[in-house]
C-alpha positions in Angstrom: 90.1 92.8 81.0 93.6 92.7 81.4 95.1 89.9 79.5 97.6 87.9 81.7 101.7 87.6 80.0 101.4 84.2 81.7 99.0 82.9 79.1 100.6 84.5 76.4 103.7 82.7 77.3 101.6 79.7 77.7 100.1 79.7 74.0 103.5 80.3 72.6 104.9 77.5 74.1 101.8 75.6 73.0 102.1 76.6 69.4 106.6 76.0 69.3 105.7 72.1 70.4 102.6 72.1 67.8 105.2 73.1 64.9 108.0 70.9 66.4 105.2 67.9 66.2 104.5 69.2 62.7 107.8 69.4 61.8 108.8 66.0 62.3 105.6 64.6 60.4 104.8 66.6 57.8 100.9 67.0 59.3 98.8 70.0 57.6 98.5 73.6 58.7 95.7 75.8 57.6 95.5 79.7 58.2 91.9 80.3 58.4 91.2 82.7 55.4 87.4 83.8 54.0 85.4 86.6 53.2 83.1 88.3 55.6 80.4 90.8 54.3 78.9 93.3 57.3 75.1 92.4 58.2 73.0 94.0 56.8 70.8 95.3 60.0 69.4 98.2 61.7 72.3 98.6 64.0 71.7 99.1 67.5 72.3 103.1 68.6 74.9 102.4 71.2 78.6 103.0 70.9 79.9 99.8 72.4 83.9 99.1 73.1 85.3 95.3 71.8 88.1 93.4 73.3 89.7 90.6 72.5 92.0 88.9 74.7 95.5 87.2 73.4 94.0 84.1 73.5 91.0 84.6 71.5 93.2 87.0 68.9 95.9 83.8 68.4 93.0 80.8 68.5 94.3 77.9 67.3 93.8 74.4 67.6 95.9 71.2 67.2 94.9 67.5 66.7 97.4 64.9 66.9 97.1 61.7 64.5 95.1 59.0 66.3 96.0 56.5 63.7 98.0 55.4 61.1 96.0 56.5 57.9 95.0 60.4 59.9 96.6 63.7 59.8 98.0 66.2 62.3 96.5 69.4 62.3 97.2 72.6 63.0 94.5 74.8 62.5 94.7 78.6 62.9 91.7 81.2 63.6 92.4 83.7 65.2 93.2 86.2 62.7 89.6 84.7 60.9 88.0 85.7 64.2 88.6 88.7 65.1 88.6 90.2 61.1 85.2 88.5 61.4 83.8 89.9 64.6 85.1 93.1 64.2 82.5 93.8 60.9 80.2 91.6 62.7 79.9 94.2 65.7 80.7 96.4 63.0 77.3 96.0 61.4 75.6 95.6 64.5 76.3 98.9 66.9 76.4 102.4 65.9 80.0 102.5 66.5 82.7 100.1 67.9 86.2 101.5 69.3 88.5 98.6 69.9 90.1 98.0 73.4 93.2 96.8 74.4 93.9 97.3 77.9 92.9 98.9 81.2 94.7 102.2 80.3 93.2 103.0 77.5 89.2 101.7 78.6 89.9 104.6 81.0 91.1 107.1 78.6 87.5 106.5 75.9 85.5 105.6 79.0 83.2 108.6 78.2 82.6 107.6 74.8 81.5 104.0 75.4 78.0 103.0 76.0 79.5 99.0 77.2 82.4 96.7 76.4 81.6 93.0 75.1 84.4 90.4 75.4 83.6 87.3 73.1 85.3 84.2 74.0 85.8 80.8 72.3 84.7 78.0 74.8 84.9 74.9 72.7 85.8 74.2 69.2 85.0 70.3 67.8 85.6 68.7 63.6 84.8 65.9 62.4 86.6 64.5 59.5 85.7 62.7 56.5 86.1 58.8 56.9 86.9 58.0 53.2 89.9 60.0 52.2 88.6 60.9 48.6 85.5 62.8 50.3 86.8 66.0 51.3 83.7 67.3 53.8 84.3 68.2 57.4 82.7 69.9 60.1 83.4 72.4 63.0 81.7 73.5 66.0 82.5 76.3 67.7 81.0 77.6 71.2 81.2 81.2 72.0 81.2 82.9 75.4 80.2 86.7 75.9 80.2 88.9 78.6 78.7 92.2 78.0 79.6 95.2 80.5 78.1 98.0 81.8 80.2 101.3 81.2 79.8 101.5 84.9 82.2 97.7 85.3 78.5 95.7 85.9 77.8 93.2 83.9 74.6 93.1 82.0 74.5 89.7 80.6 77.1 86.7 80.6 75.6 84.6 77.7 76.9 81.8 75.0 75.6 80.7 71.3 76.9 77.9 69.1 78.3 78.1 65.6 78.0 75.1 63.1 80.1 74.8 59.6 80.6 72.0 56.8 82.4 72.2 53.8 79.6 72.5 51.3 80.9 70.6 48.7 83.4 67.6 48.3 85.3 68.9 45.1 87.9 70.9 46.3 91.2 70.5 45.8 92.6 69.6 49.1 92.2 68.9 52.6 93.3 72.4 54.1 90.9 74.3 51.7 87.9 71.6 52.9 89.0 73.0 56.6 88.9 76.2 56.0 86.0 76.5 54.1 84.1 74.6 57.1 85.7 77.5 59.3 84.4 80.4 57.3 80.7 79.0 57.2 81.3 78.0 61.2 82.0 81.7 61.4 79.1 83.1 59.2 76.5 80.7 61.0 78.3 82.5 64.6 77.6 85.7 63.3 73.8 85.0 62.0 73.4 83.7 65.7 74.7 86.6 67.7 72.7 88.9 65.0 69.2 86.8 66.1 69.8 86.6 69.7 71.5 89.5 71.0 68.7 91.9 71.4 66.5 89.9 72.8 68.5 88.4 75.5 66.4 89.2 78.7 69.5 91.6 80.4 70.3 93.1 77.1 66.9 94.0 76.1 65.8 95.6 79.5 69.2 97.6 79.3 68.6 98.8 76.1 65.3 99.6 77.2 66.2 101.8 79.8 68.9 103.3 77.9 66.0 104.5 74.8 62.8 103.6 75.7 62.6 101.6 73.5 59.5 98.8 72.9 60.5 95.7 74.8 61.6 92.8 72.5 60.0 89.1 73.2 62.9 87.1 74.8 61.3 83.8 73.6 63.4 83.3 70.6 67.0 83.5 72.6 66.4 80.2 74.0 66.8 78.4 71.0 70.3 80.8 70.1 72.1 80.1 73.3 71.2 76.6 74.5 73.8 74.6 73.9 74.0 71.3 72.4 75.1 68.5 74.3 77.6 67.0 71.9 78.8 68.2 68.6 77.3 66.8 65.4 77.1 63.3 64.1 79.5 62.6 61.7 79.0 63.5 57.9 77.0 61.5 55.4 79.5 60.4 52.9 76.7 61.9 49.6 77.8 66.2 49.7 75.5 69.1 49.2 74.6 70.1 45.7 74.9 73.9 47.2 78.6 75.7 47.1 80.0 78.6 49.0 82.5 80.6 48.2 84.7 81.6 51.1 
């Protein structure tokens, strides 16, 4: 759980030739920004530790112009994610204590019940293909590994995340992004909120832990297949429904 200086280095290296690249083009850079309200669910009576490696904390992404008439982008989330995740997990365990390296998992290692560790796998947009229609789409694919107290994993598992930008009348580009981001994020969190419990590992844990009435796994299936491609492009006609981020 460690995370590695090389990576760091790595991402910082990454992100100096991204804004070098921007630099010398003028491409768009959007800050992921939105508001996240806690779930509103029966949260789960354990006390469970969250960590969030360097890379997941700093996620970005950047897409380089493949043409003429597109855009460079620099897109930020990593602040977005783990502001999101933290009153998603928040919401949905007794108690979270965050955790940022070995030392101090040893030092609150009688307080914890588990440590989960999300991870961002894949993240895919599509953008409009008429400049004047300002709807795009992310998806995002999650990892998660959820530890036993004890260093065993219970249950390595994934789920998908899906935004669009609910509405074309916006007054740029980087707030269309963004806004796809913070619904990619919401549609995460209603995912994990579904699934988690009744994830076969999880649930028998839990189980064990409190006796409590088994859950039926059946429904986790749908939550963490993955699909094999991102969605199809946009249709060009946007949503009467709006969301504020």
């Amino acid at each position: 759980m460690i995370s590695d200086p090389s990576c760091s280095i790595r991402n910082l290296l990454a992100t100096l030739c991204a804004l070098l690249v921007l630099a010398g083009c003028g491409a768009k850079q959007v800050q992921v920004k939105g508001n996240f309200p806690k779930p509103v669910v029966e949260p789960l009576p354990i006390t469970v530790g969250v960590y969030y490696s360097d890379e997941f904390a700093a996620h970005e992404f950047f897409d380089e112009a493949k043409g003429r008439n597109e855009s460079q982008w620099l897109v930020k989330t990593g602040e977005a994610q783990v502001a999101f995740w933290d009153k998603l997990f928040a919401g949905a365990f007794r108690k979270t204590i965050r955790i940022y390296d070995l030392d101090q998992l040893k030092k609150r290692r009688k307080e914890l019940d588990a440590v989960i560790v999300p991870s961002i796998q894949d993240l895919q947009y599509t953008i409009p293909l008429h400049t004047n229609i300002k709807i795009y789409e992310i998806w995002m694919r999650y990892g998660f590994q959820f530890i036993s107290i004890e260093d065993k994993e219970i249950s390595r598992f994934a789920l998908t995340a899906y935004g669009k930008t609910p509405t074309a009348f916006l007054q740029s580009d980087e707030q269309a992004v963004n806004l796809a981001a913070v619904v990619a994020l919401r549609d995460a969190g209603a995912n994990f909120i579904t699934s988690f419990e009744r994830i076969p590992e999880v649930n028998d844990w839990l189980q064990q832990r409190s006796n409590r009435p088994k859950t039926v796994p059946a429904p986790v299936a749908a939550a963490a297949t993955l699909p094999a491609k991102p969605p199809e492009p946009m249709e060009s006609t946007p949503p009467e429904s709006e969301v504020q981020p």
